[in-house]
N, C-alpha and C positions, 0 to 999 in steps of 0.2 A: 531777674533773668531766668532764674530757673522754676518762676514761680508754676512752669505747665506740668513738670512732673508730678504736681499732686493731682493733677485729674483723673479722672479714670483710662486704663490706659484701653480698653474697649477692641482686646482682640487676645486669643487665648494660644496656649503655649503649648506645641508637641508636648515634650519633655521640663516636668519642673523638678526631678531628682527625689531632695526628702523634704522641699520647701513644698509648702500649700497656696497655690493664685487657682484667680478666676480672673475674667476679664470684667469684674466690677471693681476691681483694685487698683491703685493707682498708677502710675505710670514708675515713678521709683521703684515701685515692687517689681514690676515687669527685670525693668535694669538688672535688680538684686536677684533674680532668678537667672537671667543670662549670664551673671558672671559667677553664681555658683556652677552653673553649668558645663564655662571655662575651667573653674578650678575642678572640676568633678571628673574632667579629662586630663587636663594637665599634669595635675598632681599624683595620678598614678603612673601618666607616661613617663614622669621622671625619673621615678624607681624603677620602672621594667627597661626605659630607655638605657640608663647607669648599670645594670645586671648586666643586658643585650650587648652593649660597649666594652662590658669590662672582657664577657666572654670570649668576641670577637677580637680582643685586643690578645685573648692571651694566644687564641688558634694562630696567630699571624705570629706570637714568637714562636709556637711548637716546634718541634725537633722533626715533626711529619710532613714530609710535603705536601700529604694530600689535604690534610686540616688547615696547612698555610694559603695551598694555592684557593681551597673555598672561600677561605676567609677573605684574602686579597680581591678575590671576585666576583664575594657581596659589598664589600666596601666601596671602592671603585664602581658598580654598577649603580648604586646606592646614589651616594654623593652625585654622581652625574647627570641624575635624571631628575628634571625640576618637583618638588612635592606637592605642589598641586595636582600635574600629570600622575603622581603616588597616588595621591588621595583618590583619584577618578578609577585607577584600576580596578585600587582595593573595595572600594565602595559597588562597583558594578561586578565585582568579583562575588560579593557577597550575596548581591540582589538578582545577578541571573544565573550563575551556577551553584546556588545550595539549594537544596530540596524547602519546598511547599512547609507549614506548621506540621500538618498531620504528618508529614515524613522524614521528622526533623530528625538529624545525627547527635547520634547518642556520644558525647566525647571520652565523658567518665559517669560513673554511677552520679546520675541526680544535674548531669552537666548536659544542658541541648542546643545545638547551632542548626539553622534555619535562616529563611530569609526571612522571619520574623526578631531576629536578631540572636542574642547567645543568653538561656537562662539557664541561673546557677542558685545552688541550695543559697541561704540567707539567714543570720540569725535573730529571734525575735524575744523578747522579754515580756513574760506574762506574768499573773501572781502566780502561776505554778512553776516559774523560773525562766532558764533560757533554755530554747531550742531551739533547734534547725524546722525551715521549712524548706521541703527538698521538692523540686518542680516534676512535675510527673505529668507524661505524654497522656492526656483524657479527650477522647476524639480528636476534632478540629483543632485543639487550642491544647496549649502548657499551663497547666496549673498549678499554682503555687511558687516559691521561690522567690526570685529574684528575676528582673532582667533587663539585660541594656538593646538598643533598637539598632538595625544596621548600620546606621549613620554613625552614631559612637564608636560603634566598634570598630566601621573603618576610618574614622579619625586617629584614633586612639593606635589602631598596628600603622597608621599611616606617620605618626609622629615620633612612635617607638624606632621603629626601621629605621626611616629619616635619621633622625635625633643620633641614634647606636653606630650608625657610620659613618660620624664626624665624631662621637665621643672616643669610640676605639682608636684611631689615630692618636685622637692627643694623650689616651691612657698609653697606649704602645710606649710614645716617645719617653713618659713621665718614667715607665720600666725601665725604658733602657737607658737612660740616665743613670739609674742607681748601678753603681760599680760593680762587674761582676766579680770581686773579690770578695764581695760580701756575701757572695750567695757562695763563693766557693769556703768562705771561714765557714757559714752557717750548715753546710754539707758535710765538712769534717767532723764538728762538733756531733754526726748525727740527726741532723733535721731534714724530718719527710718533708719532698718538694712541696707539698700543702701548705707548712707549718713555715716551709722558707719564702712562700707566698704571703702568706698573713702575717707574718710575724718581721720580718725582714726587709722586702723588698715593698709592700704596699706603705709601707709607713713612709719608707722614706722616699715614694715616689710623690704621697700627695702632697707635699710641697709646691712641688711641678704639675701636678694635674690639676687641684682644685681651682685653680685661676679660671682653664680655660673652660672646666667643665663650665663653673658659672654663667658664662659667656652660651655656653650651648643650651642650658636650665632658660634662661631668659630667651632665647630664640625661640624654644616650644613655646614656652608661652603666649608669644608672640604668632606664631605659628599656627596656632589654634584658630588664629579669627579667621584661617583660609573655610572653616567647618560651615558658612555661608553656601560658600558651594555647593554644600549637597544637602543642605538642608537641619543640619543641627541647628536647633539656636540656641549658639553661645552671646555674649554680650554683642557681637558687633551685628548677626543677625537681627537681637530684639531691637536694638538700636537703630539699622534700616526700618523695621516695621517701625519706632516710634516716630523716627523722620517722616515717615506718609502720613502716619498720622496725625501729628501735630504740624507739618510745616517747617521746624526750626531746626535746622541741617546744622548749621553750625552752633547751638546750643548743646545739642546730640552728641556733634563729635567732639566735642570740647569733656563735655561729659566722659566717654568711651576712653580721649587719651588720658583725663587724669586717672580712669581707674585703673588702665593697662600702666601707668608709671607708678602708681600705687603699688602692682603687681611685681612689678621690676624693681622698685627698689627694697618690697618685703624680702626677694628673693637673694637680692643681691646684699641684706643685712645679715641673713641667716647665715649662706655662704663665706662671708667674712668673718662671721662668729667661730665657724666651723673648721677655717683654714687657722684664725689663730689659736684657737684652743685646741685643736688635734692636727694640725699639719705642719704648724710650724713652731709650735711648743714642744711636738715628739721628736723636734730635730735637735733641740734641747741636751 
């Protein structure tokens, strides 16, 4: 049944990350590059998306109205607008209002956004150790460094955004759950609102939060296969192209959903790991 994937898969790959194809390699490799690709977006958006969520959750309890009312009215506009319509701003955001290579914006020392995409210093291990290779504006082009191509990168703020304004809701609620009497004991004792953040009220919110977050972890991922649309290829892109090529559509996507449940249920083991050895053991 799957005996076509060993063929050659006979067509070559924008972006293959830190994996090495050509189009004389098999069709499996193809695969095993679009879903590093997935995971090469995903797995960052889930840290920046958890940050963006947690921030957003805390501006929505502040004592400020002006921090509460933005907050409420990036969530709300967020949530509301389909992410594929997200993806199509972000991405046309990038490719017709940033400047050309040669007149790419400098963000931080060694840091360049362009519609060439966004290149950033990178580190590299030689025998004379490790160092940075920092990208530097040389005519036309960016040299050296590191860098990712438009298309990731508006996948990538398009799934963080998304993602951070259904996570902040459910962190909100997970907060306000925990009893304010414990932040009022943790106050008398002395404890900077920092320390009554970390130390106090997040412990024993994620009993309440970790559930749903997972539920939002598994939707980016999911999420991700929208990255067709504009052109990234992640798994579900290479897997269109493998369909033209080979004919066997339902071979293909049989293939695509075992490895996206692969995906979902790695993520949904860790998650469980994570909620009973520090969410619900710290309630202990």
């Amino acid at each position: 049944m799957l005996d076509f994937l060993s063929q050659p898969a006979g067509f070559d790959i924008g972006e293959t990350g830190l994996m090495v194809y050509d189009a004389s390699q098999p069709l499996w490799r193809a695969l095993l590059v679009g879903l590093s690709n997935t995971l090469r977006v995903a797995l960052p958006a889930i840290v920046a998306a958890t940050v963006v969520g947690l921030l957003l959750a805390l501006m929505r309890r502040s004592r400020h109205m002006g921090a509460r009312s933005l907050a409420t009215m990036v969530v709300e506009l967020i949530r509301n607008v389909p992410l594929l319509l997200q993806l199509f701003i972000w991405y046309f955001l990038l490719v017709e209002w940033l400047p050309d290579t040669q007149d790419a914006l400098q963000l931080l020392p060694g840091v360049w956004l362009s519609k060439g995409g966004l290149a950033f210093p990178w580190p590299e291990l030689t025998v004379q150790g490790l160092h940075w290779h920092v990208p530097a504006l040389d005519g036309f082009a960016i040299a050296g460094g590191a860098a990712v191509t438009p298309e990731y990168l508006a996948l990538f703020v398009a799934l963080v955004v998304y993602t951070a304004a259904f996570m902040s809701e459910i962190m909100r609620a997970g907060l306000e759950a925990v009893p304010h009497s414990l932040e009022e004991a943790a106050e008398t004792l002395g404890a900077t609102p920092s320390q009554i953040l970390r130390k106090v009220v997040l412990p024993q919110a994620l009993r309440t939060i970790v559930p749903g977050l997972t539920n939002q972890y598994l939707n980016l991922i999911k999420n991700s296969s929208l990255a067709v649309a504009i052109g990234y290829p992640d798994l579900v892109s290479v897997g269109n192209t493998t369909i033209n090529q080979t004919g066997k559509a339902v071979d293909c996507i049989a293939v695509m959903m075992l490895l996206y449940l692969a995906l979902s249920l790695a993520t949904s083991a860790v998650m469980n790991w994570f909620n009973l050895r520090y969410a619900i053991r710290g309630q202990a």
